[in-house]
Structure formats: structure tokens, C-alpha cells
N, CA, C and O of each residue as an XYZ file, in Angstrom:
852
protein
N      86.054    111.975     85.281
C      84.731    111.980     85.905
C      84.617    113.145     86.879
O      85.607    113.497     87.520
N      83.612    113.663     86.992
C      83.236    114.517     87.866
C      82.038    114.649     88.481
O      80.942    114.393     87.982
N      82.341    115.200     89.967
C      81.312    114.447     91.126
C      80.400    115.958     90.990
O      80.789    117.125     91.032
N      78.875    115.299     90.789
C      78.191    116.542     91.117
C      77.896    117.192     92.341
O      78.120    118.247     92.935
N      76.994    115.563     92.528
C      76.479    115.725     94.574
C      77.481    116.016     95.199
O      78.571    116.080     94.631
N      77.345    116.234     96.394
C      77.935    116.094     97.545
C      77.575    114.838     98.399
O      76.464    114.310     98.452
N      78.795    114.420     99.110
C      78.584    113.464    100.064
C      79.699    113.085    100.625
O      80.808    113.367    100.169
N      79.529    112.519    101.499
C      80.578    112.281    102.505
C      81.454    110.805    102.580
O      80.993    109.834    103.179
N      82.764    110.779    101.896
C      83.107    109.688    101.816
C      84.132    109.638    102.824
O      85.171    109.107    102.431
N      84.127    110.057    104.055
C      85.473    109.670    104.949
C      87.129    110.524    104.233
O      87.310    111.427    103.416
N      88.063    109.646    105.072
C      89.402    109.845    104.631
C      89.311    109.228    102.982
O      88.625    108.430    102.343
N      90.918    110.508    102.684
C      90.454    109.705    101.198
C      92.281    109.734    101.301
O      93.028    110.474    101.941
N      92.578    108.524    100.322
C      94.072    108.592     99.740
C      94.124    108.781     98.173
O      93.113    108.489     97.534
N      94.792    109.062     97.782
C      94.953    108.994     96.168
C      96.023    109.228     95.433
O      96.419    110.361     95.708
N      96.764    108.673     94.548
C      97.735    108.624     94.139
C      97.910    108.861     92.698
O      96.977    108.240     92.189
N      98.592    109.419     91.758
C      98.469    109.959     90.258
C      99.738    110.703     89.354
O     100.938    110.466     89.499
N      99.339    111.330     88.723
C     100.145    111.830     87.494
C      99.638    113.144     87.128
O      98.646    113.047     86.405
N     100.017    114.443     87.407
C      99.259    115.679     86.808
C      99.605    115.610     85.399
O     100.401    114.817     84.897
N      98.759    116.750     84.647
C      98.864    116.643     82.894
C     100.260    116.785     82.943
O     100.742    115.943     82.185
N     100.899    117.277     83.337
C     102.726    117.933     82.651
C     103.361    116.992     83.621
O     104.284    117.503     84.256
N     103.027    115.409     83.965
C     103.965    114.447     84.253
C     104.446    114.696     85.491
O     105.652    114.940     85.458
N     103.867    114.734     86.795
C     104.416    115.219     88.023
C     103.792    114.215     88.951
O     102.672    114.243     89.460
N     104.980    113.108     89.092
C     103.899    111.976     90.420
C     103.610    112.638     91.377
O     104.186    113.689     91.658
N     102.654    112.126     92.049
C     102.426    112.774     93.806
C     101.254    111.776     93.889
O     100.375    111.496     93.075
N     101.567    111.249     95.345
C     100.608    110.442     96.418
C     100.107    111.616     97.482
O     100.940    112.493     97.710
N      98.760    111.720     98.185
C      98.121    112.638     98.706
C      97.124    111.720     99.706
O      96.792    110.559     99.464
N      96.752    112.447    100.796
C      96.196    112.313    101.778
C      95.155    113.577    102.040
O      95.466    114.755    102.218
N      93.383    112.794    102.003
C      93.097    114.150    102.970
C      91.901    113.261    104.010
O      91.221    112.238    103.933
N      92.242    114.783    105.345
C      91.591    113.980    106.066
C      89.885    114.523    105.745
O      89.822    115.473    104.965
N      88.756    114.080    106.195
C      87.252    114.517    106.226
C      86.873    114.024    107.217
O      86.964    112.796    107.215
N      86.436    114.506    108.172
C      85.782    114.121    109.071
C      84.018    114.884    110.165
O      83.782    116.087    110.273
N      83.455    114.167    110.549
C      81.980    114.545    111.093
C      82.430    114.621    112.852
O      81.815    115.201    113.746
N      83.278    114.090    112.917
C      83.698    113.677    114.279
C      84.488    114.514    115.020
O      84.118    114.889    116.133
N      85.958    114.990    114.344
C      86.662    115.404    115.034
C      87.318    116.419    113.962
O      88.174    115.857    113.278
N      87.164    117.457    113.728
C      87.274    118.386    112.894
C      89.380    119.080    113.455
O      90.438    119.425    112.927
N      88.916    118.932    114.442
C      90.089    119.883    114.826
C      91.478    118.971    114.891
O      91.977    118.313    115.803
N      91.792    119.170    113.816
C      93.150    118.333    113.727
C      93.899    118.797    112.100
O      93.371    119.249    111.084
N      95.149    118.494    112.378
C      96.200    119.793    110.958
C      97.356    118.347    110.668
O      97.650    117.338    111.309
N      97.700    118.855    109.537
C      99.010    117.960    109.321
C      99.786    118.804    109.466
O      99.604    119.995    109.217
N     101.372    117.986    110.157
C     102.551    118.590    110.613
C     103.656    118.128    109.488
O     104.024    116.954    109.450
N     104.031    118.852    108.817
C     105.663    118.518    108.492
C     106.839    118.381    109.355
O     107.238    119.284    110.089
N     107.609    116.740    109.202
C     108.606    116.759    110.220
C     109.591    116.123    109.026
O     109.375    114.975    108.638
N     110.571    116.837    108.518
C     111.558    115.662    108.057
C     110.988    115.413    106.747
O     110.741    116.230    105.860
N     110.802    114.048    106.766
C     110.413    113.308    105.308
C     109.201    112.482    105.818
O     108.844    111.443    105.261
N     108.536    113.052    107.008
C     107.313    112.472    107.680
C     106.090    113.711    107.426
O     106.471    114.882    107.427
N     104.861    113.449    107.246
C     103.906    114.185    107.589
C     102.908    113.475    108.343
O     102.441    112.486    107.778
N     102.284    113.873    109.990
C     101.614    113.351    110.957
C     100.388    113.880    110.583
O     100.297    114.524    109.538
N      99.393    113.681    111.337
C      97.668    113.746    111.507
C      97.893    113.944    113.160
O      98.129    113.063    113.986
N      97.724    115.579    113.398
C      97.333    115.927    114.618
C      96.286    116.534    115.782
O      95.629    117.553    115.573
N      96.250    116.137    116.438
C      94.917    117.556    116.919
C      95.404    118.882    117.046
O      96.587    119.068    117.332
N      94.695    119.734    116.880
C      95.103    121.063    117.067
C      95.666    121.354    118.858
O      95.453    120.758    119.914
N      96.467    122.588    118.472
C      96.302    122.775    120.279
C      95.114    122.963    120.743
O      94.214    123.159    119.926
N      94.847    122.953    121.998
C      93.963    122.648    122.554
C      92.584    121.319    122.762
O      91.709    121.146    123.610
N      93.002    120.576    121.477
C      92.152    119.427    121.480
C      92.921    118.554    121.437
O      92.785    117.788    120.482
N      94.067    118.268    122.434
C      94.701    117.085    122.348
C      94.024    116.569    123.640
O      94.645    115.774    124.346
N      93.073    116.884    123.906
C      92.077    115.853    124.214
C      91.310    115.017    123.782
O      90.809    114.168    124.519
N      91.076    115.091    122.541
C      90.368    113.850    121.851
C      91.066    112.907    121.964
O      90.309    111.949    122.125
N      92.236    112.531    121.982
C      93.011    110.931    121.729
C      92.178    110.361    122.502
O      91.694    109.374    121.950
N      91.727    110.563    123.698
C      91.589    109.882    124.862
C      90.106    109.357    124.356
O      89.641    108.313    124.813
N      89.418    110.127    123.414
C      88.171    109.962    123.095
C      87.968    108.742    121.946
O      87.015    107.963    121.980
N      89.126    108.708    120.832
C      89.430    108.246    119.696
C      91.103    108.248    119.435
O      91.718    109.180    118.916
N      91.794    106.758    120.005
C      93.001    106.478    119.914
C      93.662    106.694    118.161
O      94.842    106.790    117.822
N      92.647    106.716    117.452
C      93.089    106.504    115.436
C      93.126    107.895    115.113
O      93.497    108.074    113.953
N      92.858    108.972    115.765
C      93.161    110.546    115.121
C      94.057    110.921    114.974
O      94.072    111.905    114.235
N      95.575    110.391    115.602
C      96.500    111.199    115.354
C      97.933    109.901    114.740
O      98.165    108.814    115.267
N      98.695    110.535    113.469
C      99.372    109.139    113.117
C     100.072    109.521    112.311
O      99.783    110.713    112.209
N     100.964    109.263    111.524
C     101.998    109.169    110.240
C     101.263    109.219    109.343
O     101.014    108.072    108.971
N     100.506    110.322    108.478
C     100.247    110.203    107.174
C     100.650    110.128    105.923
O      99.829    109.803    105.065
N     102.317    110.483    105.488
C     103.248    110.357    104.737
C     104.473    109.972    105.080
O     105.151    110.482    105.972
N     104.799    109.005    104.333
C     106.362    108.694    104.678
C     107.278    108.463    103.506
O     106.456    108.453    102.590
N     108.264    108.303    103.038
C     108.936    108.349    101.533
C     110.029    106.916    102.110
O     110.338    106.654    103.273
N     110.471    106.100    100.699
C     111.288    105.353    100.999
C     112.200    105.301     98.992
O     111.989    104.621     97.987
N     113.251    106.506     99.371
C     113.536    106.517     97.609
C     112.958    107.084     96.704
O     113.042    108.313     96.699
N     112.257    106.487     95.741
C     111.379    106.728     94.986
C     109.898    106.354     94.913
O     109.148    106.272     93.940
N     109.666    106.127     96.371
C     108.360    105.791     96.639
C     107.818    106.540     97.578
O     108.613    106.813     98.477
N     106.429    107.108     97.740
C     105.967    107.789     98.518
C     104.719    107.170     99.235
O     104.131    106.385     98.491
N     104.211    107.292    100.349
C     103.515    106.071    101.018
C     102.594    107.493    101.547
O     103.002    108.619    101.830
N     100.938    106.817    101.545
C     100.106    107.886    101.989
C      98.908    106.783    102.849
O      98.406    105.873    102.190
N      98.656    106.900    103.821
C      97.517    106.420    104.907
C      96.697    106.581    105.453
O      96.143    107.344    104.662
N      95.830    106.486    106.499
C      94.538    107.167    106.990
C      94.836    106.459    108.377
O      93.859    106.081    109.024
N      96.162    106.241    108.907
C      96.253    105.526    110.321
C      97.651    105.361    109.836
O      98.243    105.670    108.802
N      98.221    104.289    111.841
C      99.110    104.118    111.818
C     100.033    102.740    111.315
O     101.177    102.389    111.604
N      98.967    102.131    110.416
C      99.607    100.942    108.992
C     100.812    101.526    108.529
O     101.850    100.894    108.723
N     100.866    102.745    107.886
C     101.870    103.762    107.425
C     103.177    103.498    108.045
O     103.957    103.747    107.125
N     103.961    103.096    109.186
C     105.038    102.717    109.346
C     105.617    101.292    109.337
O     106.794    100.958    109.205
N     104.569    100.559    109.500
C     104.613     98.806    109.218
C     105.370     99.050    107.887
O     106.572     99.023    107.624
N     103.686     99.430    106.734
C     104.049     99.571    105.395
C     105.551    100.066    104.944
O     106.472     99.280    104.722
N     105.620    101.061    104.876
C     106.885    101.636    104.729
C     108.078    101.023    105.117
O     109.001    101.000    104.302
N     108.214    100.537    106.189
C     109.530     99.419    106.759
C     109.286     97.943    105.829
O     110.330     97.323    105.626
N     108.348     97.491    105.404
C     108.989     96.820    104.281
C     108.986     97.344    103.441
O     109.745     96.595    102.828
N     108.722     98.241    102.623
C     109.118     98.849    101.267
C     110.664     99.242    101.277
O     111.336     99.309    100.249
N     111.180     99.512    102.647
C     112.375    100.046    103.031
C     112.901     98.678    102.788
O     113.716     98.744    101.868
N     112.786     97.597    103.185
C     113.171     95.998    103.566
C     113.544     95.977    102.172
O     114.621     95.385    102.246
N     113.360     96.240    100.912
C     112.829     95.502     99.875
C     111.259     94.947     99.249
O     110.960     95.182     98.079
N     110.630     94.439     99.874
C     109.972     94.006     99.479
C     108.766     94.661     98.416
O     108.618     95.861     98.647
N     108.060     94.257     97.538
C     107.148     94.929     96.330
C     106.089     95.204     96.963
O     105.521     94.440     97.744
N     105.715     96.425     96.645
C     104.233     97.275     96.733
C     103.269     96.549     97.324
O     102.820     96.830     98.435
N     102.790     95.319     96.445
C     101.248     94.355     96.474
C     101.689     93.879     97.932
O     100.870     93.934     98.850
N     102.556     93.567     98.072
C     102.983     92.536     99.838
C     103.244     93.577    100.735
O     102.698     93.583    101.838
N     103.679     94.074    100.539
C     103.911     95.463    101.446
C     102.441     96.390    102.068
O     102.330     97.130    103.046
N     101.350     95.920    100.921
C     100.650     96.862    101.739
C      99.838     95.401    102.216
O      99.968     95.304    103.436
N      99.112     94.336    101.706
C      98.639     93.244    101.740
C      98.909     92.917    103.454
O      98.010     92.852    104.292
N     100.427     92.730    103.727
C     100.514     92.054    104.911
C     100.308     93.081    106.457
O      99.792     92.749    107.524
N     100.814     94.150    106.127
C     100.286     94.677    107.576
C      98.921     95.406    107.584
O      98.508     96.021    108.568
N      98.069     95.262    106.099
C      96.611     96.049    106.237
C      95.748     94.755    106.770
O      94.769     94.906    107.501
N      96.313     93.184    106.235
C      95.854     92.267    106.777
C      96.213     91.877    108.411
O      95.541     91.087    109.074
N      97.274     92.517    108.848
C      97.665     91.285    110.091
C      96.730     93.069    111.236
O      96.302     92.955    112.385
N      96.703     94.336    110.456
C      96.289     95.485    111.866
C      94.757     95.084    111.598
O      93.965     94.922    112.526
N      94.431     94.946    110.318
C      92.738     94.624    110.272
C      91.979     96.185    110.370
O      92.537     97.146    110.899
N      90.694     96.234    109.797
C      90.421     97.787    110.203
C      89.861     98.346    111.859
O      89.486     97.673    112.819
N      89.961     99.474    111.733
C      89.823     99.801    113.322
C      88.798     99.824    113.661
O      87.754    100.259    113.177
N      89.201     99.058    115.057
C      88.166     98.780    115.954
C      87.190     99.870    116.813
O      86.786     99.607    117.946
N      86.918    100.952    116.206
C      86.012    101.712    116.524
C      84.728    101.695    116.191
O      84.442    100.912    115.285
N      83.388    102.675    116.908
C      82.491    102.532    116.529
C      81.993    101.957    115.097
O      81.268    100.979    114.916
N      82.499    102.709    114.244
C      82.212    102.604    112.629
C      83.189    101.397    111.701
O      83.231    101.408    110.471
N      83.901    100.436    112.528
C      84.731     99.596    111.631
C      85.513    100.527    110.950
O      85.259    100.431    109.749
N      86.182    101.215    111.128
C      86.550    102.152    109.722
C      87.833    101.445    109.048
O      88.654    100.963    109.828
N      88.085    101.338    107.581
C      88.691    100.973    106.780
C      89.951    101.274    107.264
O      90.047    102.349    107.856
N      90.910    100.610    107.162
C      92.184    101.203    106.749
C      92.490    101.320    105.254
O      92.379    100.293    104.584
N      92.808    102.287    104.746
C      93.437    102.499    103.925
C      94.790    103.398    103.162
O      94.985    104.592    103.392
N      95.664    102.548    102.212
C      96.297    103.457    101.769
C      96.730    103.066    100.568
O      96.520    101.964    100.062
N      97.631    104.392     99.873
C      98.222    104.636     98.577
C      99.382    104.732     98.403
O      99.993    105.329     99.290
N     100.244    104.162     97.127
C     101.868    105.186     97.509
C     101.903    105.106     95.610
O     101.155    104.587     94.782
N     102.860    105.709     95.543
C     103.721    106.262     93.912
C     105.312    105.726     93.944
O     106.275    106.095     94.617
N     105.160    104.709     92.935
C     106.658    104.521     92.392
C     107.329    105.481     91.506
O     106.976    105.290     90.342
N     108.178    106.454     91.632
C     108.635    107.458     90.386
C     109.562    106.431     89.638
O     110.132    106.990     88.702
N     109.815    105.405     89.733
C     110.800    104.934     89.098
C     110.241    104.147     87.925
O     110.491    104.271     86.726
N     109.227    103.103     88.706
C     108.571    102.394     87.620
C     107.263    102.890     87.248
O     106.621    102.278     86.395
N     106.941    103.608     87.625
C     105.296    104.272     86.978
C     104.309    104.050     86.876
O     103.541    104.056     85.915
N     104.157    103.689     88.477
C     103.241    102.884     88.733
C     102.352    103.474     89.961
O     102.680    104.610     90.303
N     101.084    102.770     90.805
C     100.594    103.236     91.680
C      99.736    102.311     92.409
O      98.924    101.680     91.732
N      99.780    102.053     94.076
C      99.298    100.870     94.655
C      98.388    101.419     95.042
O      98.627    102.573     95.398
N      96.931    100.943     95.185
C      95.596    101.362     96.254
C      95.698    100.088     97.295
O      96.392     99.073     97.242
N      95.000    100.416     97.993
C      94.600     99.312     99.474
C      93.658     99.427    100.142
O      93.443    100.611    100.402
N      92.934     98.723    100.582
C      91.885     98.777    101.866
C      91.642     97.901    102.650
O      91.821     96.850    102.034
N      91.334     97.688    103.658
C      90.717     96.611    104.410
C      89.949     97.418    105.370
O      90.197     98.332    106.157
N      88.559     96.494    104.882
C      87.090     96.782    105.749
C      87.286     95.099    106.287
O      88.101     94.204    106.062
N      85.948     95.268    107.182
C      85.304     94.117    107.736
C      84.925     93.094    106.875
O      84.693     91.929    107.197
N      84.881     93.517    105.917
C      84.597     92.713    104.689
C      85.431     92.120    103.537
O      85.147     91.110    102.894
N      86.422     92.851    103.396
C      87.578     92.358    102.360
C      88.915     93.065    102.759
O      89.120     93.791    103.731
N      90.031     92.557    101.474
C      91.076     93.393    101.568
C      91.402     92.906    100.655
O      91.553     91.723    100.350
N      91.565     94.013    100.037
C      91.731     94.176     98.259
C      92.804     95.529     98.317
O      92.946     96.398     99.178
N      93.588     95.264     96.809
C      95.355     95.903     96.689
C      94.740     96.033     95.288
O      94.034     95.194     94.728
N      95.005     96.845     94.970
C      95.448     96.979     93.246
C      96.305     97.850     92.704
O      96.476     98.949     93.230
N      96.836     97.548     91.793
C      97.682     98.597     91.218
C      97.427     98.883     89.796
O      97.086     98.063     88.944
N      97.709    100.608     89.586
C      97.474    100.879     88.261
C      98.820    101.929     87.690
O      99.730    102.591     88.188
N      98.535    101.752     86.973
C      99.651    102.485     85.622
C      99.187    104.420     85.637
O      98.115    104.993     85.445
N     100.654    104.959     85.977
C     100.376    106.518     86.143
C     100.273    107.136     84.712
O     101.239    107.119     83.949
N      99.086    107.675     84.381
C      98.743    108.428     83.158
C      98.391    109.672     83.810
O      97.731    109.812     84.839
N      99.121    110.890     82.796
C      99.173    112.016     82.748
C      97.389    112.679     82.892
O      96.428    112.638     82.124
N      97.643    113.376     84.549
C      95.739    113.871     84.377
C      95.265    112.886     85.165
O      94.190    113.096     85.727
N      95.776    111.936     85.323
C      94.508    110.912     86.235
C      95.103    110.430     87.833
O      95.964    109.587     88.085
N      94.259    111.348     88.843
C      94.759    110.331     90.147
C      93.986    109.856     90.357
O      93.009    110.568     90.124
N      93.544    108.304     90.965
C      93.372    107.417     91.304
C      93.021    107.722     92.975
O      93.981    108.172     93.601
N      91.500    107.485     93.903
C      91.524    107.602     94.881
C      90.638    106.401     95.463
O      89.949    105.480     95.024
N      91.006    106.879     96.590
C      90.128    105.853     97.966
C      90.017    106.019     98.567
O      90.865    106.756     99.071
N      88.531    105.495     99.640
C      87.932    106.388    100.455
C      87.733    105.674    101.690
O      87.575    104.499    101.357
N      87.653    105.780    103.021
C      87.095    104.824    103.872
C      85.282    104.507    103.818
O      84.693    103.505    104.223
N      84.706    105.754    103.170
C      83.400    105.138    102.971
C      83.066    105.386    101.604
O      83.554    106.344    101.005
N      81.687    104.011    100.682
C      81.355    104.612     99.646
C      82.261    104.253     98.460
O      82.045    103.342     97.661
N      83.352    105.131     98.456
C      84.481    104.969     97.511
C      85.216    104.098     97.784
O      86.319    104.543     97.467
N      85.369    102.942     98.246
C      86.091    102.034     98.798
C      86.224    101.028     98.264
O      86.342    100.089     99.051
N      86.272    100.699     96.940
C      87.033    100.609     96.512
C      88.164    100.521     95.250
O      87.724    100.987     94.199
N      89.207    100.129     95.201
C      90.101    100.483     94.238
C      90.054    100.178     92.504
O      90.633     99.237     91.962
N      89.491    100.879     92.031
C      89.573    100.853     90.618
C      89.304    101.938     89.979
O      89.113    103.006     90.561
N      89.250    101.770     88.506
C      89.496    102.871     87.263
C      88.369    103.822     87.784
O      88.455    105.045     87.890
N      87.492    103.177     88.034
C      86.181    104.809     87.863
C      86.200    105.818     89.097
O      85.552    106.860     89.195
N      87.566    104.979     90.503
C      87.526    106.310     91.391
C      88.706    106.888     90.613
O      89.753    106.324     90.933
N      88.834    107.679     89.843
C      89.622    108.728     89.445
C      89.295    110.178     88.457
O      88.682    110.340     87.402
N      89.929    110.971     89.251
C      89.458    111.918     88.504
C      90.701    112.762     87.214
O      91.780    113.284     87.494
N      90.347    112.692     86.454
C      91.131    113.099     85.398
C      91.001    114.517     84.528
O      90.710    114.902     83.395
N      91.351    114.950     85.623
C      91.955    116.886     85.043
C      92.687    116.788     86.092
O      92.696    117.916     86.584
N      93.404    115.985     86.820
C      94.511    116.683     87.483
C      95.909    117.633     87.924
O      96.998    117.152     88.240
N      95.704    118.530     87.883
C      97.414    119.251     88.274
C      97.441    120.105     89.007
O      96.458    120.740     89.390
N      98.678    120.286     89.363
C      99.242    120.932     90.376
C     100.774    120.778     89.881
O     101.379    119.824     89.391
N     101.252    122.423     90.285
C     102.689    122.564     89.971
C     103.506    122.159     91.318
O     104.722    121.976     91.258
N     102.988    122.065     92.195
C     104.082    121.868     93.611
C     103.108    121.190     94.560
O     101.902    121.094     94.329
N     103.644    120.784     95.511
C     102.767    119.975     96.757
C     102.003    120.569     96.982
O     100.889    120.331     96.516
N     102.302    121.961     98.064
C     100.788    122.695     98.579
C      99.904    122.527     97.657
O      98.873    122.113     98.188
N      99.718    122.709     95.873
C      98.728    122.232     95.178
C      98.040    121.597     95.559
O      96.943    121.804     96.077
N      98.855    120.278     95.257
C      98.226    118.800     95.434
C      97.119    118.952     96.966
O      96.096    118.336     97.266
N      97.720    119.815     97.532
C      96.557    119.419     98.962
C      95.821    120.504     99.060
O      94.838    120.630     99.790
N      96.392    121.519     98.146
C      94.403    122.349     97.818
C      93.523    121.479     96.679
O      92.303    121.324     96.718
N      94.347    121.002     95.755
C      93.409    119.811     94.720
C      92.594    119.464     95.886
O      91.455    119.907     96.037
N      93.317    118.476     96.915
C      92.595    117.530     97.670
C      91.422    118.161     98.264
O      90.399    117.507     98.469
N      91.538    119.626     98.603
C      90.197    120.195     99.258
C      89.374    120.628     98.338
O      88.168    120.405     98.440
N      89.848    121.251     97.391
C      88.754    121.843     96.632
C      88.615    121.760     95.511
O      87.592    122.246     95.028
N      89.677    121.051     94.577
C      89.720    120.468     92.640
C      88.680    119.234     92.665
O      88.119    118.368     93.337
N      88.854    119.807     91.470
C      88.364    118.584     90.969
C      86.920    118.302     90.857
O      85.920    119.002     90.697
N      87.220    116.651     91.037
C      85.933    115.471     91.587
C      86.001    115.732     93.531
O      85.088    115.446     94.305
N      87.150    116.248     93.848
C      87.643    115.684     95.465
C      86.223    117.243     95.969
O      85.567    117.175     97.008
N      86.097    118.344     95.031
C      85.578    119.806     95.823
C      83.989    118.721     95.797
O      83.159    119.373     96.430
N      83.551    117.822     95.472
C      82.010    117.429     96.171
C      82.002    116.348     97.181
O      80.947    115.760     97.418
N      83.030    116.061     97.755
C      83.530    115.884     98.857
C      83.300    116.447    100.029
O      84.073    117.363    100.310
N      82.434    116.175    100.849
C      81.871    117.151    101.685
C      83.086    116.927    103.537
O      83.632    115.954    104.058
N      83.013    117.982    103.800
C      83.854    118.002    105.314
C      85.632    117.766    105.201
O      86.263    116.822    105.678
N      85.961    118.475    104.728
C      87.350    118.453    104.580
C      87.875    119.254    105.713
O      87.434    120.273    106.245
N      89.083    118.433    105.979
C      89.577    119.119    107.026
C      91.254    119.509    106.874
O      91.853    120.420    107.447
N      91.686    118.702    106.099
C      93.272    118.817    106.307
C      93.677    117.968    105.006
O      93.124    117.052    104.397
N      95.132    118.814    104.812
C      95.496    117.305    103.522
C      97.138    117.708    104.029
O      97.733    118.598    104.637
N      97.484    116.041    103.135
C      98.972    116.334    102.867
C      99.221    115.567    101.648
O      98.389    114.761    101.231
N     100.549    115.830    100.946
C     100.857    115.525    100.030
C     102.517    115.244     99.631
O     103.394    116.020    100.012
N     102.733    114.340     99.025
C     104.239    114.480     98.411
C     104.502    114.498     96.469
O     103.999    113.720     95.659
N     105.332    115.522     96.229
C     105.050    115.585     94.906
C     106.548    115.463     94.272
O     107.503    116.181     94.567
N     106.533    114.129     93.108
C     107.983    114.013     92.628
C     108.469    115.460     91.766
O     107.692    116.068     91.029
N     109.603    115.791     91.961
C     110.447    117.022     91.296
C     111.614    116.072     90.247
O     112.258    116.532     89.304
N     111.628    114.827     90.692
C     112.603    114.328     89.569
C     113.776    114.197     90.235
O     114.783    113.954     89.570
N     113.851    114.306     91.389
C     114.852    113.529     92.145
C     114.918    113.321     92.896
O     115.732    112.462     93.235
N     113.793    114.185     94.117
C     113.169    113.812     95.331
C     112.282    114.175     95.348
O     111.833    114.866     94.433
N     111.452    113.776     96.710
C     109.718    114.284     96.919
C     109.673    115.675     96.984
O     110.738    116.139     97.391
N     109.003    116.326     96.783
C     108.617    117.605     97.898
C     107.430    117.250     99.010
O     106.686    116.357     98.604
N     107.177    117.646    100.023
C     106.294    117.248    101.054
C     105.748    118.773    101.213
O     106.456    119.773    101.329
N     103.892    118.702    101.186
C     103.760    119.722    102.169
C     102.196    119.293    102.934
O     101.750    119.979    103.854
């Protein structure tokens, strides 16, 4: 599918399979609010920061800055807040995908800011071949998971696109390496009528570990 209009769907997560078989879970941020903010590579972490000089907003909006990627094995975990380390510490625990994201998107609830905004997130099993969505609005909290086919990532949005099934995906996807994946996120695709992009990150399987960028 491909997006003609433009419009503004918030943070988006999305998780997939490029044509030549390459998992990767992805994060980008969009925002009307607070533009000035970058993802940092640390480790096997990627954060959501303000730029220098605007690390004055926290004080304005406590949810701008947070863990947007984290890896546990063969799983890669992608967020729009700080759910992202709950999540991940049980995936680390053991426990399966559906409960893992279910219990801490249910027990943080979405944020309590002006706009209710969703929490949401995504991650990629390279092992079993698979892929979890999540959200929780004011209104529900719904998990699904779908099966990684070559060409199709799977996204979600805090607004609009919210929520998880077959028709948010766009299918011409690829990218040979991460940085890809997070120019896809700004400008491929279905994601380029996406209006207000600000930042992405991404982790992309190589077949024996992530790459992060």
C-alpha cells in the first residue's frame, strides 16, 4: 500500500522483513511539539534526546526523552517511551512477546499528557519469524502478532494508525544496513507521506547480531 496524502500520524514503530530477507524493528520519532531532539547510540541501547541546547524541554514534557531500542538475543524491542525497559527485562526474564508487551503497556497505561498519547511498541524475533505490535490508548490495549514476509513491515502509530493489523504495512520494503532502515523511516515508502519527521532509529538482523543505528 501506498500513502498518497499527507498527514500526521505521531510516533510510529514498525517492524518487518526487507525483499532479500533482512529482519529489522525501527522507530521514528514525528513530532508538532518538540522538534529538537536526535537519537543517540549507546552500546546495544538507542535513546530519544533533546538536542543541545533544548534540554530544556523535559521540564516542559517529562515523555521526550527515553530508551528507544533495546536488543535481548535475537530479539529487538522498539518504543515511543520509557515501557521499553519494563518490556525488555521480561523478554530478558524469559517470558513470550504477547505478555511481555501486554503487562507493562497495561500496568504504565498511556501518558498522561495533554493529548493521552498512546504508548506504543514493536520488536522482531530473528529466530522464530515473527513480529509483535502493541498499543495502549485510553481506550484499549491491543498486541498482535504477525508472520515476517519478505517486503512487508508492519507499522504503528500513536495517532490515526493505531492500530495493529495487515493494512498498516507497507510492502516494497528494503534496506541493506540500519542507517537504511531509518532513512526508509523518513522518507521510503508509505512512511515519506508521513508528515513531520524528526529522527529515527533502527536495528537490523545481519544473521548473528543486530546492527543498531
Amino acid at each position: 500500500m501506498k500513502g498518497t496524502d499527507s498527514m500526521y500520524i505521531g510516533r510510529i514503530v514498525a517492524a518487518g522483513m526487507t525483499r532479500n530477507g533482512k529482519i529489522a524493528a525501527a522507530y521514528r520519532v514525528s513530532s508538532r511539539s518538540f522538534p529538537n531532539r536526535s537519537a543517540r547510540l549507546n552500546g546495544e541501547t538507542v535513546s530519544i534526546m533533546p538536542r543541545a541546547g533544548f534540554e530544556g524541554d523535559l521540564a516542559k514534557n517529562p515523555y521526550i526523552a527515553y530508551n528507544a531500542v533495546r536488543l535481548s538475543g535475537k530479539i529487538a524491542l522498539v518504543t515511543n517511551g520509557s515501557q521499553t525497559d519494563p518490556i525488555i527485562e521480561k523478554i530478558i526474564a524469559g517470558m513470550n512477546l504477547r505478555d511481555a508487551f501486554a503487562l507493562p503497556l497495561l500496568a504504565m497505561d498511556y501518558e498522561k499528557d495533554s493529548l493521552n498519547t498512546p504508548r506504543i511498541a514493536a520488536a522482531v524475533d530473528a529466530e522464530k519469524k515473527v513480529c509483535m505490535l502493541g498499543i495502549v490508548r485510553h481506550d484499549a490495549l491491543l498486541v498482535r502478532e504477525f508472520p515476517l514476509v519478505p517486503g512487508k513491515i508492519y507499522y504503528l502509530s500513536t495517532y490515526e494508525k493505531n492500530v495493529p493489523c495487515r493494512n498498516h504495512c507497507d510492502d516494497s520494503f528494503e534496506a541493506a544496513s540500519a542507517a537504511e532502515v531509518c532513512s526508509y523511516m523518513i522518507s521510503g515508502g508509505e512512511f515519506a507521506s508521513f508528515e513531520k519527521p524528526v529522527t529515527a532509529a533502527s536495528a537490523l538482523w545481519n544473521g548473528s547480531s543486530y546492527e543498531l543505528a
